[in-house]
N, C-alpha and C positions, 0 to 999 in steps of 0.2 A: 352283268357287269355294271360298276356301277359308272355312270356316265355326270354324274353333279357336278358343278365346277369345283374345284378346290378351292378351301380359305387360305390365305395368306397368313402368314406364320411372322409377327413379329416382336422381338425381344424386349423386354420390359423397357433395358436401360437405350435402347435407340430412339434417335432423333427422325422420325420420319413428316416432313410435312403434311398438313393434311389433301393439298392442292397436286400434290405428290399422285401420279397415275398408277396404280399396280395392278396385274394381269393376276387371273387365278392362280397359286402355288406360289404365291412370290416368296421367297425366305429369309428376313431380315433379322442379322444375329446382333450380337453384344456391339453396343456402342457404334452403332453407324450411326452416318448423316444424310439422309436423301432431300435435297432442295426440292422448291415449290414446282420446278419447271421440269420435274425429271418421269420418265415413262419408264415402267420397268416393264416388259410381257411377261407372257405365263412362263412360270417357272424360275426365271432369274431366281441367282443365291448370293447375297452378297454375305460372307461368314462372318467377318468379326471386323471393328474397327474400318471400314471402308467408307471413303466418302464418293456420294454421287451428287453432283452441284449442276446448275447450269441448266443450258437447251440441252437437255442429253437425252437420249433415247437409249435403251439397250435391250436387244432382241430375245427372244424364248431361251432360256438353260443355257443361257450367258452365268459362270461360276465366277465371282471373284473372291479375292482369297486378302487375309488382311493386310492392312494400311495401304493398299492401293487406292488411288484419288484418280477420278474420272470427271471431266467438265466443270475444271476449275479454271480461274483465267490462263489466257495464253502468255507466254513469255514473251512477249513482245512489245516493245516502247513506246508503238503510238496505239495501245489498247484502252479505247474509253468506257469500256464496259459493255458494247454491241451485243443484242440478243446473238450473239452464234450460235453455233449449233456442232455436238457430237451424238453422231449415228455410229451404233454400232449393232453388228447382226446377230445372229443365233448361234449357240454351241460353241462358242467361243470359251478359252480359259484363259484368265490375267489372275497372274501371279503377284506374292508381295511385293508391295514397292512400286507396283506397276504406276506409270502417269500417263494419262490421253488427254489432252485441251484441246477445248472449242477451237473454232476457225477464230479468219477475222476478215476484219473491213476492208484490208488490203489484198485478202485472199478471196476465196470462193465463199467465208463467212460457211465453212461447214467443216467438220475432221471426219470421215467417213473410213468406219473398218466392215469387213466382210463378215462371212459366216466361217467357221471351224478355226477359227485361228489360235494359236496360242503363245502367248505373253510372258516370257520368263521373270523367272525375278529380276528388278529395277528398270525393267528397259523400259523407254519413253519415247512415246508418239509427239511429236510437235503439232502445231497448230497450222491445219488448213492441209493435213498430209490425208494421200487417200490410201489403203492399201485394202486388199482383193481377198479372194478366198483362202482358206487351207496356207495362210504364212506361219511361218516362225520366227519370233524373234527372240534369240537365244539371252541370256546374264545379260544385263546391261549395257544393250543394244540402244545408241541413243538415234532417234531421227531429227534431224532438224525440220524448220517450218518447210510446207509446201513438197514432201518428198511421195513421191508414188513409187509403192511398191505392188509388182503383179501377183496372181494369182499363185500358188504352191513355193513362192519364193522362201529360201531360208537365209537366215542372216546371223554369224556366227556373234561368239561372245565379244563384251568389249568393243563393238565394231562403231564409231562417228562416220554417221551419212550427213554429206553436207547438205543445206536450201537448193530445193529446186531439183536434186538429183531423183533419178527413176529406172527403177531396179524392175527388171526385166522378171514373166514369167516363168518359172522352172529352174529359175537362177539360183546358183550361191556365193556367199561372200564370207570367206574363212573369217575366223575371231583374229580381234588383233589388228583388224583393217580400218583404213580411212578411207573412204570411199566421195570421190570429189567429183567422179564421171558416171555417164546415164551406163551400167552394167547390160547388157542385151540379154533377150528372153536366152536360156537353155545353157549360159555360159558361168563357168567358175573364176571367181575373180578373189582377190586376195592383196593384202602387202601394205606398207604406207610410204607414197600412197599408192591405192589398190590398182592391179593390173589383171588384163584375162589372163587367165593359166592353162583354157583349152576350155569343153564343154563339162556341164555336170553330168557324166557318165551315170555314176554311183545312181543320181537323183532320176534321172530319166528309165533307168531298170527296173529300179524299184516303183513307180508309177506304168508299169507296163509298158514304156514305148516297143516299137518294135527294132530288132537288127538292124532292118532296112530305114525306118527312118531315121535312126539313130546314124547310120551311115550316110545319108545325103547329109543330116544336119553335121556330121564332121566334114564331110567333101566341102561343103559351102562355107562354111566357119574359116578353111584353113584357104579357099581362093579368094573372100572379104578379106584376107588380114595377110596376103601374100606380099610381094614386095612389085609384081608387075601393075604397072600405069597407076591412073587416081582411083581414090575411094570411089568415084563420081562413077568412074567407067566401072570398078570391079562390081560395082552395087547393082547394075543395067545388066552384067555378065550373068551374075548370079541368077537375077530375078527371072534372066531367059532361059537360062538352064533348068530351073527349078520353079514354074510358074505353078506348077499344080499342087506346091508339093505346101499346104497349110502352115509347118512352123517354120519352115525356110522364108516363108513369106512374111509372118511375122518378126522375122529377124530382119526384114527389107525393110517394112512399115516403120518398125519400132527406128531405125538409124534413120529412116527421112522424115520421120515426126520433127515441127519445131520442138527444140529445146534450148534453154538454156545454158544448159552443160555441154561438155564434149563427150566422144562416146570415150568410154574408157578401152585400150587395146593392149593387144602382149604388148610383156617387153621386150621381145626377141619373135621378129615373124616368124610363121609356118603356122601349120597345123594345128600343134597345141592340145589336141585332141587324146 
């Protein structure tokens, strides 16, 4: 077998700097841009018409696909040009139109994405957002600055997440949606503006959860958002019911994390489930 590293493959009419990092296989097509600052690893493809600018990094058999722009400046007002920085991981695919900006000076000064994600056409990462493993961000999904989104998270067409907001693991958010509140790991949310509408059933099946904990996390979901005593007391209820039980618990953590936001809840208590 042959074990050599592979050459990098780049297209006559592209712009690549020479201070430009690239990993074996890299594969740069018709008319890109890759800035002086930018790391490709092995394998990356960026196909046609793509710019990569900036502190950007992007991980092994990262595809992107044309006129997507990655680690251009951030949209934001008091931006003086700060070395920031966008990380993003492996096996990733960003589709046309796609945009991710650096951080900034008022932020963490980093935009950090996961590994297996994928990037529909036009949606856009803002500047200083973190988001996790295996998301989806569907059509023209916009984030604003500073928003975290978790792991297996999907996020439907059309949907504005406001600054600061953090989209919970395993979560969904129908297309169509404003999303202005932190969403909780496991729950379906939706509307403008968005509301829970119970858990992500559908999403949790298909990721293998089981019966049983799919059943505690609807027991819990539906006496956090019941109408007896405060959040304060139902949150300690919970937590003592269900101390052993891993994503109940992260539904605990995630609501007594500071945040900014409120959490986002039904608009109609119960269950939901």
């Amino acid at each position: 077998m042959d074990t050599s590293p592979q050459i990098e493959r780049i297209h006559s009419t592209a712009l690549v700097d020479k201070r430009a990092q690239l990993g074996s296989g890299v594969d740069i097509g018709p008319y890109c841009v890759v800035g002086p600052n930018v790391i490709l690893d092995d394998g990356v493809r960026l196909i046609s018409h793509v710019v990569v600018d900036g502190c950007t990094k992007i991980g092994a058999r990262t595809i992107l696909h044309p006129f997507s722009s990655l680690g251009t400046a951030p949209q934001h007002l008091h931006n003086k040009g700060e070395m920031a920085q966008l990380s993003i991981g492996q096996n990733n695919i960003i589709r046309e139109h796609v945009t991710l900006h650096v951080g900034t000076e008022d932020g963490r000064m980093e935009t950090k994405v996961g590994d297996h994600c994928f990037f529909m056409v036009g949606s856009h990462v803002a500047h200083d957002c973190i988001i996790g493993d295996n998301v989806i961000l569907t059509n023209s999904v916009a984030l604003g600055g500073h928003v975290t989104v978790g792991d297996y998270a999907v996020i439907g067409g059309l949907t504005g997440v406001h600054q600061y907001v953090r989209i919970g693991k395993h979560s969904m958010v129908g297309g169509l949606s404003g999303v202005e509140k932190d969403v909780i790991p496991y729950a379906l949310a939706m509307g403008n503006r968005a509301k829970l509408t119970g858990l992500n059933i559908v999403g949790l099946r298909r990721r293998g959860f089981s019966r049983s904990d799919i059943r505690s996390l609807r027991t819990a979901y539906g006496l956090l958002f019941s109408q007896g005593g405060t959040l304060s007391e139902r949150l300690k209820e919970v937590a003592d019911l269900f101390s052993d039980h891993a994503g109940v618990m992260e539904i605990i953590n995630f609501i007594r994390e500071d945040s900014s936001r409120p959490i986002c809840t039904p608009a109609i208590n119960g269950n939901g489930g």
